[in-house]
FILO-931154 format. One record per residue (C-alpha): residue in one letter; x, y, z; residue number from 1. Coordinates in pm, 1 decimal, decimal comma. Layout:
<pts>
A / X / Y / Z / NUM
...
</pts>
This chain:
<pts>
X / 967,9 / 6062,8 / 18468,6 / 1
X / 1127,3 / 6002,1 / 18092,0 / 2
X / 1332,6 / 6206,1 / 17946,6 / 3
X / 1415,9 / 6283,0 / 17620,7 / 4
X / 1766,8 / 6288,5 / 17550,3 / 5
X / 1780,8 / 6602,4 / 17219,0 / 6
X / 1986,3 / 6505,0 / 16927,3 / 7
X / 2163,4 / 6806,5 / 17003,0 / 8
X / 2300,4 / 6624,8 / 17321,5 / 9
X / 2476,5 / 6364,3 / 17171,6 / 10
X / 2825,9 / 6343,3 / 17060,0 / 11
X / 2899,5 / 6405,0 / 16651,2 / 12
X / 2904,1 / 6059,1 / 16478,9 / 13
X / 3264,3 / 5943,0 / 16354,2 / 14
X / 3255,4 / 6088,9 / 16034,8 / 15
X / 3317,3 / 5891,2 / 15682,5 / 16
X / 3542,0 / 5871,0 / 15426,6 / 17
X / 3342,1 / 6120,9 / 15203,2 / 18
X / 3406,4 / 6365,6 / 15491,6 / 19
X / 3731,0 / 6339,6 / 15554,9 / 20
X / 4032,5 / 6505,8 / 15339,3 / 21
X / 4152,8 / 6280,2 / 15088,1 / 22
X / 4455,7 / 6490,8 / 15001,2 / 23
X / 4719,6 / 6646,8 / 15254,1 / 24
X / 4837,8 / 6919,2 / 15030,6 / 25
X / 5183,8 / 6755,9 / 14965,5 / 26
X / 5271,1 / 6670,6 / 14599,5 / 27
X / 5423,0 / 6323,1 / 14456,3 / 28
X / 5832,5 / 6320,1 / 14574,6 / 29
X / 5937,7 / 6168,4 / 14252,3 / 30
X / 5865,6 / 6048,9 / 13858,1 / 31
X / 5856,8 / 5690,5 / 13983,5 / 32
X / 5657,6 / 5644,8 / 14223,0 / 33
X / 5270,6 / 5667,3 / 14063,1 / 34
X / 5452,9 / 5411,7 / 13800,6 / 35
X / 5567,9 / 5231,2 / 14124,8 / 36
X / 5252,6 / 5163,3 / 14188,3 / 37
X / 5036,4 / 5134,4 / 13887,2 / 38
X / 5329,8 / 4806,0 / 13803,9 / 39
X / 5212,0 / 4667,2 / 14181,2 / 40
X / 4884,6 / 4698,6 / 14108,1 / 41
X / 4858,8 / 4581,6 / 13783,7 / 42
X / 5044,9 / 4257,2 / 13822,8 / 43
X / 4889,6 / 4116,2 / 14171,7 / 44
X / 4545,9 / 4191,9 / 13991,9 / 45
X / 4486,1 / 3809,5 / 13853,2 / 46
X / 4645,1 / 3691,6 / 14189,9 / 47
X / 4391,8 / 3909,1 / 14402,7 / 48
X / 4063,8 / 3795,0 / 14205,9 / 49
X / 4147,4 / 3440,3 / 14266,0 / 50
X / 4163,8 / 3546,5 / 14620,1 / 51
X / 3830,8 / 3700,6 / 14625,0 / 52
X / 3618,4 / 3557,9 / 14358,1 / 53
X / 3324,3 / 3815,3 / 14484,2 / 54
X / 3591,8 / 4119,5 / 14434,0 / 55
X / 3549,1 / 4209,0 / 14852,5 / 56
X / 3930,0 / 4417,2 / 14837,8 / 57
X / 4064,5 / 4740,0 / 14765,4 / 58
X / 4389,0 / 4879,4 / 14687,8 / 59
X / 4497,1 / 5172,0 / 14786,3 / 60
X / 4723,7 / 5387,0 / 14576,9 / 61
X / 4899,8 / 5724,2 / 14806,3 / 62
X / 4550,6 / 5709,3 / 14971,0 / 63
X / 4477,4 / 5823,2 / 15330,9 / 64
X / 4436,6 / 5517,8 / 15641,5 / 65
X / 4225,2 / 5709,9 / 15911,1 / 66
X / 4307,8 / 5585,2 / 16209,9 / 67
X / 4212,7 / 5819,1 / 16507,9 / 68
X / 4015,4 / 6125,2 / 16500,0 / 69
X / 4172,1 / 6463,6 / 16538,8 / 70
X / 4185,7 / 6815,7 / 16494,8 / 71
X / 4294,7 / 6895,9 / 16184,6 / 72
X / 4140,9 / 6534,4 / 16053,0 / 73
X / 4457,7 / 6450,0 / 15872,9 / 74
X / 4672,1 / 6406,2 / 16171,1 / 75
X / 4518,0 / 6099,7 / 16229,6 / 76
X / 4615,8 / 5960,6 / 15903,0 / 77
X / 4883,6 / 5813,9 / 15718,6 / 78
X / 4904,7 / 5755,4 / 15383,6 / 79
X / 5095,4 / 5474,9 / 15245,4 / 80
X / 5230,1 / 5479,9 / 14861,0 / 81
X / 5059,2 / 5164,3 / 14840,2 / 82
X / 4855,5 / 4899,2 / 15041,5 / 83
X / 4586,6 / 4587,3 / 15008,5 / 84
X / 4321,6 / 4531,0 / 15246,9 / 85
X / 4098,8 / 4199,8 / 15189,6 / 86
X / 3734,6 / 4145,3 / 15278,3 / 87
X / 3580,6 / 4504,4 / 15226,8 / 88
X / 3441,1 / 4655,6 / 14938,2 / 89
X / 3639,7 / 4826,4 / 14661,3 / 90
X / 3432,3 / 5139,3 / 14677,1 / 91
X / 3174,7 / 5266,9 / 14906,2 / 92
X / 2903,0 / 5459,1 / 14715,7 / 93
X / 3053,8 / 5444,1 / 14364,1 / 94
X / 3431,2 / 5551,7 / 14493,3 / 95
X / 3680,1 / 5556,7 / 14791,8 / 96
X / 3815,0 / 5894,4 / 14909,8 / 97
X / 4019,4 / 5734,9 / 15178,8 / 98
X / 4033,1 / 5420,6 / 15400,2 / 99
X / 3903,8 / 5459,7 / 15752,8 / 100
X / 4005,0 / 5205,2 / 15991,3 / 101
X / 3749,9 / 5319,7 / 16244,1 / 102
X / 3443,5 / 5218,8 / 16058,6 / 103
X / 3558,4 / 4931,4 / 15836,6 / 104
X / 3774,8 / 4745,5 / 16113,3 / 105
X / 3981,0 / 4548,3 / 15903,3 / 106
X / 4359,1 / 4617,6 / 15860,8 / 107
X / 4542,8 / 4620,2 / 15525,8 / 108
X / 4698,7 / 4341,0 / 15500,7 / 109
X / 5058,2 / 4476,9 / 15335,7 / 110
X / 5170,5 / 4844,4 / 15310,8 / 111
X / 5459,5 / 4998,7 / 15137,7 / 112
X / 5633,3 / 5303,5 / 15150,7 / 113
X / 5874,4 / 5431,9 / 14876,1 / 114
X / 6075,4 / 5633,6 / 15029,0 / 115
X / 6229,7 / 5951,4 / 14829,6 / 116
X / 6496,8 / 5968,6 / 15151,6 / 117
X / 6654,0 / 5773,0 / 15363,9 / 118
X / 6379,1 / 5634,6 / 15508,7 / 119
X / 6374,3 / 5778,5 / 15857,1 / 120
X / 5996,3 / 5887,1 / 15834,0 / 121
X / 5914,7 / 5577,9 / 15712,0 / 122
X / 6118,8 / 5383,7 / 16009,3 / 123
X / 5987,9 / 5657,3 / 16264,6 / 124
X / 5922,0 / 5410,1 / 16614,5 / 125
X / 5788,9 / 5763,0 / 16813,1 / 126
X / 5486,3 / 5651,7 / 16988,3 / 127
X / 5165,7 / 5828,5 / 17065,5 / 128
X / 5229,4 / 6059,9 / 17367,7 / 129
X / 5017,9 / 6315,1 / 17551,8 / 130
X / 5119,8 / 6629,9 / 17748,8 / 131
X / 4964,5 / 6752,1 / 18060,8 / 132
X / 4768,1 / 6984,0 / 17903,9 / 133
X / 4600,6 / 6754,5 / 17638,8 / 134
X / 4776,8 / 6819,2 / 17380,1 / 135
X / 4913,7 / 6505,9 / 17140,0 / 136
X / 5243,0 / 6478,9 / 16952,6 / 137
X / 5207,9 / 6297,4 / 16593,8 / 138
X / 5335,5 / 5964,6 / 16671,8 / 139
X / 5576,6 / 5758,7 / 16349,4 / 140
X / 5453,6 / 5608,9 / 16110,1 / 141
X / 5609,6 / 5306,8 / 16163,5 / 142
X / 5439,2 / 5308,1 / 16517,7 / 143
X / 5074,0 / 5343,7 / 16364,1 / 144
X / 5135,7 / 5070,8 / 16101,4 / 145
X / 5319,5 / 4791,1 / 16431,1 / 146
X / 5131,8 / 4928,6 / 16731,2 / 147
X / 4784,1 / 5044,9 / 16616,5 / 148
X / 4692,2 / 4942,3 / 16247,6 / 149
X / 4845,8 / 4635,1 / 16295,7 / 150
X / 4909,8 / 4553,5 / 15933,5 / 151
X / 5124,7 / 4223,5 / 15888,1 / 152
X / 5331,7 / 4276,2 / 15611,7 / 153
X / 5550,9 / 4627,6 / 15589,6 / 154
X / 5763,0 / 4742,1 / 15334,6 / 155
X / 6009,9 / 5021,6 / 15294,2 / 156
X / 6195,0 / 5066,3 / 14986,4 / 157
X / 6463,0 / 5358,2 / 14919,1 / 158
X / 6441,6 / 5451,0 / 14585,9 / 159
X / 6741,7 / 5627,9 / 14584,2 / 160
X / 6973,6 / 5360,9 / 14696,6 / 161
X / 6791,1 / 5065,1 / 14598,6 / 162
X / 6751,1 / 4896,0 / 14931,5 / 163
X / 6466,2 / 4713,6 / 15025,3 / 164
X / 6330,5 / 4631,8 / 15409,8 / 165
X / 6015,5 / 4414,3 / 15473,7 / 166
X / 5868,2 / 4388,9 / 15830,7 / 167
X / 5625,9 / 4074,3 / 15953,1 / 168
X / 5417,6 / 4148,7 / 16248,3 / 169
X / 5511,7 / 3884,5 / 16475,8 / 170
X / 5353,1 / 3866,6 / 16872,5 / 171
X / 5273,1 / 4236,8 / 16796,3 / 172
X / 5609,1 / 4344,9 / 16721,0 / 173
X / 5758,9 / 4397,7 / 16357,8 / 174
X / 6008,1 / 4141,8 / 16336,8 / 175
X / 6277,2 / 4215,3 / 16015,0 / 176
X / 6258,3 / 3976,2 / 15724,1 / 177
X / 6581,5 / 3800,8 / 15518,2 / 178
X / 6531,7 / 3746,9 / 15184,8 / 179
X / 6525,9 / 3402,5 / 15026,5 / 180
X / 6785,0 / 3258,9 / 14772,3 / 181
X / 6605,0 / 3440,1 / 14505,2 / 182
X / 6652,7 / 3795,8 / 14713,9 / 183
X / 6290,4 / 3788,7 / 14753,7 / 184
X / 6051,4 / 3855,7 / 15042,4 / 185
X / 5778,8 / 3576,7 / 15037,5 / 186
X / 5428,9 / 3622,2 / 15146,6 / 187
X / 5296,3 / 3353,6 / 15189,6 / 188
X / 4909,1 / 3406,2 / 15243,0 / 189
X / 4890,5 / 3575,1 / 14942,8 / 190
X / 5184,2 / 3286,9 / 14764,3 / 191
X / 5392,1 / 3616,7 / 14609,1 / 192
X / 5728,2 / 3737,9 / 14663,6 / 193
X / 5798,3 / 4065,7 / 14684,3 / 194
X / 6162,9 / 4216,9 / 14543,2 / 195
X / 6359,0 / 4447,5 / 14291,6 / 196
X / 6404,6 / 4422,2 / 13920,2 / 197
X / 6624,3 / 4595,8 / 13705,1 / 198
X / 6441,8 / 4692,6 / 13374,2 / 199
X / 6210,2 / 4954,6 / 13157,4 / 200
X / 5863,5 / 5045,1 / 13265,8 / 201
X / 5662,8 / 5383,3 / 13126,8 / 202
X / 5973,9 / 5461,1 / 12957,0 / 203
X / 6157,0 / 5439,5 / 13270,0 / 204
X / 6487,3 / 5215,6 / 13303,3 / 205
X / 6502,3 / 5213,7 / 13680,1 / 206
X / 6506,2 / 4955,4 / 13993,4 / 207
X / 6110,3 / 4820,1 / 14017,8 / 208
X / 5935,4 / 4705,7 / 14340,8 / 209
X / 5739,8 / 4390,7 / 14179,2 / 210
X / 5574,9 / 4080,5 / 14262,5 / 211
X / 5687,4 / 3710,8 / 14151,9 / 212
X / 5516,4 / 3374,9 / 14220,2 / 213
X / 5627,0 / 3112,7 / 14464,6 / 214
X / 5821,1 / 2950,1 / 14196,7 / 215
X / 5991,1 / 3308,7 / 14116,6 / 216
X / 5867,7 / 3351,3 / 13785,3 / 217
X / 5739,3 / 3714,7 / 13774,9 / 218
X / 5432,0 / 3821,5 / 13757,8 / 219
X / 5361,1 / 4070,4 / 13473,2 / 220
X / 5178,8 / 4373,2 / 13376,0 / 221
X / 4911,9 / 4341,1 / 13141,6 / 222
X / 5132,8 / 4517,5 / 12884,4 / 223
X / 5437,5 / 4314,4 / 12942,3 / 224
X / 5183,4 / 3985,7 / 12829,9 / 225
X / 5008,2 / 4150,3 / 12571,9 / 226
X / 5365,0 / 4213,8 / 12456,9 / 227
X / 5473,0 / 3863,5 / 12527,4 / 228
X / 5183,1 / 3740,3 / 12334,3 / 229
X / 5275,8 / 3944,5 / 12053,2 / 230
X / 5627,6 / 3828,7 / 12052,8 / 231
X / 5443,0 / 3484,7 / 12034,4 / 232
X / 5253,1 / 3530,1 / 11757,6 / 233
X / 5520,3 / 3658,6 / 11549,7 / 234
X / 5763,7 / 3405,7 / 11667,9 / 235
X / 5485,1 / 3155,7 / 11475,5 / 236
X / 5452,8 / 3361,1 / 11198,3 / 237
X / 5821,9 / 3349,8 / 11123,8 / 238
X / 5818,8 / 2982,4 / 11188,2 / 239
X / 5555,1 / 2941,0 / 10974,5 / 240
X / 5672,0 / 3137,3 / 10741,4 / 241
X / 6027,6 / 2915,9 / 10749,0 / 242
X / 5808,4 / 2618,8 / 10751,0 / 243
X / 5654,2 / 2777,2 / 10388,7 / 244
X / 5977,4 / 2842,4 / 10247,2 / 245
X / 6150,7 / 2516,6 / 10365,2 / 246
X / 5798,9 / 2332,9 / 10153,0 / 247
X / 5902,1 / 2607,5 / 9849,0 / 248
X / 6231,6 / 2504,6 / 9841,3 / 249
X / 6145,5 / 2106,2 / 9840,8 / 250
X / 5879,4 / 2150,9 / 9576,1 / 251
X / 6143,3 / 2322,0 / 9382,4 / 252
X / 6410,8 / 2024,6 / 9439,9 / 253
X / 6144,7 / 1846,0 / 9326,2 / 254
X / 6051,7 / 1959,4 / 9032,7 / 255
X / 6484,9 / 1996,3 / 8968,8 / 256
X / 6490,9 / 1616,3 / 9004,6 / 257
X / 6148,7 / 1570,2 / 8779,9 / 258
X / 6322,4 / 1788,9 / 8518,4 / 259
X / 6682,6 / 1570,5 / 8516,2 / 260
X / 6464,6 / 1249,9 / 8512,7 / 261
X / 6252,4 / 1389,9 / 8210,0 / 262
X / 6580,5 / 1514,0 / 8023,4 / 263
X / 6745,6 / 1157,5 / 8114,9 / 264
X / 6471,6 / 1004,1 / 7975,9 / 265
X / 6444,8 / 1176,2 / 7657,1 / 266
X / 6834,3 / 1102,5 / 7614,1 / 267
X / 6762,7 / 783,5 / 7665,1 / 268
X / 6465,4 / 794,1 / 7398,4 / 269
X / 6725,4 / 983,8 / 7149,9 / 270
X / 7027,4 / 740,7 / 7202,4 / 271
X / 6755,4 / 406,9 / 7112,2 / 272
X / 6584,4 / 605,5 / 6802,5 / 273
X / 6938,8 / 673,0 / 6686,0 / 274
X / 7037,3 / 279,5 / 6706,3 / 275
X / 6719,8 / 174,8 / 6558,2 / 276
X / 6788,7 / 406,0 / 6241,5 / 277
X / 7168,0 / 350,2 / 6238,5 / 278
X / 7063,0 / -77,9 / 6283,6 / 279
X / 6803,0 / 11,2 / 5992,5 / 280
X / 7081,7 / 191,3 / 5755,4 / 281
X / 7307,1 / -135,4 / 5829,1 / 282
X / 7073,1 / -370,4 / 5690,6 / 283
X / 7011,3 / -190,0 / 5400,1 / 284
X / 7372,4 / -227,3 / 5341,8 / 285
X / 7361,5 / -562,4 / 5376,9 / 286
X / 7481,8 / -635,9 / 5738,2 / 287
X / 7319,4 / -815,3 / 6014,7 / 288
X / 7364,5 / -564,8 / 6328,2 / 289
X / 7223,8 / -849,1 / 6534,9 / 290
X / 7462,0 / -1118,9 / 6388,0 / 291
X / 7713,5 / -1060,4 / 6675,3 / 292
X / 7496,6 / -1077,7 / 6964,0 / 293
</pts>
């Protein structure tokens, strides 16, 4: 005999990201760190679309990784300040709430934390545990990101003190990176480095996170080349403009030497009239002028 198994029976699907919270109820720790972010984002951009010429990534700015299910939902998230996963869509239905590893499967590729402490929630190793009675403890983030996520590339930086740490998953394990000679983290999938620079961004003169190419030239903002561009364009104009008054000032040496020649010329004129008239006056005296020649 069949029998019908009612809908009621089965177990609730995994929900989505448009049913999930997308917010945790905390507030941003600092001034810099939606700054932090919009200069990361805005610089990788050009590198990221040659990446994925059919635009299959998504960033995600203080946004919410779903990783297990619990109750409340956002226990089973963490949210880094910023992270790239490749190969999925940048939006699902129009927009992202939140990225939920359960349904989309693939793992950001690089995560990073700025840290308004000293970085001991972000370095937090306490794995997932469960008491006799069923009950879970909230394991460290630094556990979800090596042990469950798996995301390769992990970055902490203190903005308070400056210091920078980047992990590389390595036989499961985060393994601690060393800069290069440049002070820079290199990724190499991606052919960025990742480090610190001193300078002014949103009116802010602070220590930036930012991104530089394999050949450490930095990779800028779209501001910072519009700017550049500008600078460009007025570093022509002024050469041109040199370049017209350098031309001004030959035309006028040149018309200064057309005006000496003219006046030697006439001089020259005035000196032979006067010896024709003065050679005319002597032969009306009587004398020869040319007899001595």
């Amino acid at each position: 005999m069949n029998e019908t198994i009612a809908a009621t029976d089965l177990p609730p699907a995994f929900p989505d990201h448009t049913q999930l919270p997308d917010e945790d109820g905390t507030f941003v720790k600092n001034f810099q760190e939606h700054p932090q972010s919009i200069i990361l984002t805005d610089s990788i951009g050009p590198i990221l679309e040659r990446l994925h010429p059919d635009g299959q990534y998504a960033i995600g700015q203080d946004c919410g990784i779903y990783w297990r299910e619990t109750d409340p939902p956002e226990k089973g998230a963490e949210s880094p300040d910023w992270f790239y996963v490749p190969n999925v869509p940048p939006t699902l239905d129009g927009f992202r709430r939140s990225y939920v590893f359960w349904r989309e499967h693939m793992a950001p590729f690089i995560a990073l934390e700025f840290a308004s402490g000293n970085g001991a929630q972000e370095r937090d190793r306490t794995p997932l545990s469960v008491a006799p009675d069923g009950t879970t403890t909230k394991p460290g983030k630094f556990w979800v990101y090596e042990k469950i996520v798996r995301i390769p590339y992990y970055g902490i930086y203190e903005v308070a003190t400056g210091n920078l740490e980047v992990y590389h998953l390595i036989d499961f394990s985060y393994q601690r990176m060393q800069p290069n000679e440049r002070g820079h983290y290199p990724i190499p999938i991606l052919d960025v480095e990742l480090g610190l620079w001193q300078g002014s961004y949103q009116n802010q003169e602070l220590l930036w996170l930012r991104w530089w190419d394999s050949q450490g030239n930095l990779l800028l903002t779209g501001f910072e080349q519009v700017e550049i561009e500008r600078a460009l364009v007025e570093q022509e104009r002024q050469r041109t403009e040199q370049e017209r008054h350098r031309a001004e000032q030959e035309r006028h040496r040149a018309d200064q030497e057309r005006h000496r020649a003219e006046q030697e010329r006439h001089r020259a004129e005035q000196a032979e009239r006067k010896a024709a008239q003065l050679a005319e006056r002597l032969r009306a005296m009587g004398f020869d002028p040319d007899a001595g020649e």
